[in-house]
N, C-alpha and C positions, 0 to 999 in steps of 0.2 A: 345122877348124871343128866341133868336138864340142859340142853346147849343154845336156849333163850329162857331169858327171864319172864317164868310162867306169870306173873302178876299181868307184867306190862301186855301179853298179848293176850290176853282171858280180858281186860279193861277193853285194849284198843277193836277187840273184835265184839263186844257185847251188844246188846239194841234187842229191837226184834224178831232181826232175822239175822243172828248171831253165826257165827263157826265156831268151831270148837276147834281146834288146833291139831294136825295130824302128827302121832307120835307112836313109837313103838314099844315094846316089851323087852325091856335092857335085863329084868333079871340080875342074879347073880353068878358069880361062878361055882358056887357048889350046888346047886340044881334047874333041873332042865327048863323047871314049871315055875309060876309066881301066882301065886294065890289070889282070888280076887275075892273080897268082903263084902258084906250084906251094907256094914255100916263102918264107917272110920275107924274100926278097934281092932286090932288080933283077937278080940273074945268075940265076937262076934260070928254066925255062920257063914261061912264061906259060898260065896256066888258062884263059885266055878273056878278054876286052873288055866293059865294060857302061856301057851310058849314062847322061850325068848324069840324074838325077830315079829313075834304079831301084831299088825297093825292094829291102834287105840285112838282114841278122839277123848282129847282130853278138855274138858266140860266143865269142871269146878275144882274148886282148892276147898282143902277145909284142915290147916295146921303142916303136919307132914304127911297127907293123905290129899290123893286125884279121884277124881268122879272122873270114871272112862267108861265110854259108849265101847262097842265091841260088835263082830260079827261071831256067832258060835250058834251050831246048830240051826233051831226053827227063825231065830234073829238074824234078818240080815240087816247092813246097817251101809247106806249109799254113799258112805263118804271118800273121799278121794287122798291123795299126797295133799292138797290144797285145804284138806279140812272134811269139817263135816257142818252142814246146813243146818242149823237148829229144828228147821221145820219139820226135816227129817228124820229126826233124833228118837221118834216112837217108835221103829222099826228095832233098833240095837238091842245087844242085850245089854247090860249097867251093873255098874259095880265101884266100889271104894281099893284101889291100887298105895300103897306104898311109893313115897313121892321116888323114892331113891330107887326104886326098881320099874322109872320111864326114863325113856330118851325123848323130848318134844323135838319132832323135826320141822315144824314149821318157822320159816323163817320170818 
């Protein structure tokens, strides 16, 4: 459920001092949690759990899979409705999301 097209705004915000696009945890309807990945696979170990409506910064594409920054526990991550500042991006915690289970709400 993407509601802009992720290519065009990951291009038009890229450079140096990049944003990463602020989007949330859409999930599914038969569970509360969406799994976050180590790396682009379902085989892969899982980075953590986060629940639907959590705000995410979505960072990179790689097929059907989002690179998202996150705040959870000792990571906090300073980004806003408006994005998130690349420079900032060492602060989150990170993970590989399933494209189908983000909402990008940046317009």
């Amino acid at each position: 459920m993407i509601l802009a097209p992720l290519t065009l705004l990951l291009a038009a915000q890229g450079g140096a001092a990049g944003v990463c696009p602020y989007a949330v945890i859409a999930g599914d309807a038969s569970a509360r949690k969406t799994n976050i990945y180590r790396t682009p696979t379902i085989a892969s170990g899982k980075a953590g759990k986060l629940d639907r409506g959590t705000p995410v910064f979505v960072c990179g594409a790689r097929g059907n899979w989002l690179w998202v920054h996150y705040s959870q526990g000792r990571h906090s991550c300073r980004g806003t409705t408006g994005g998130l500042d690349t420079r900032y991006a060492a602060t989150c915690a990170k993970g590989w999301v399933e494209r189908r289970r983000v909402a990008v709400m940046a317009r």
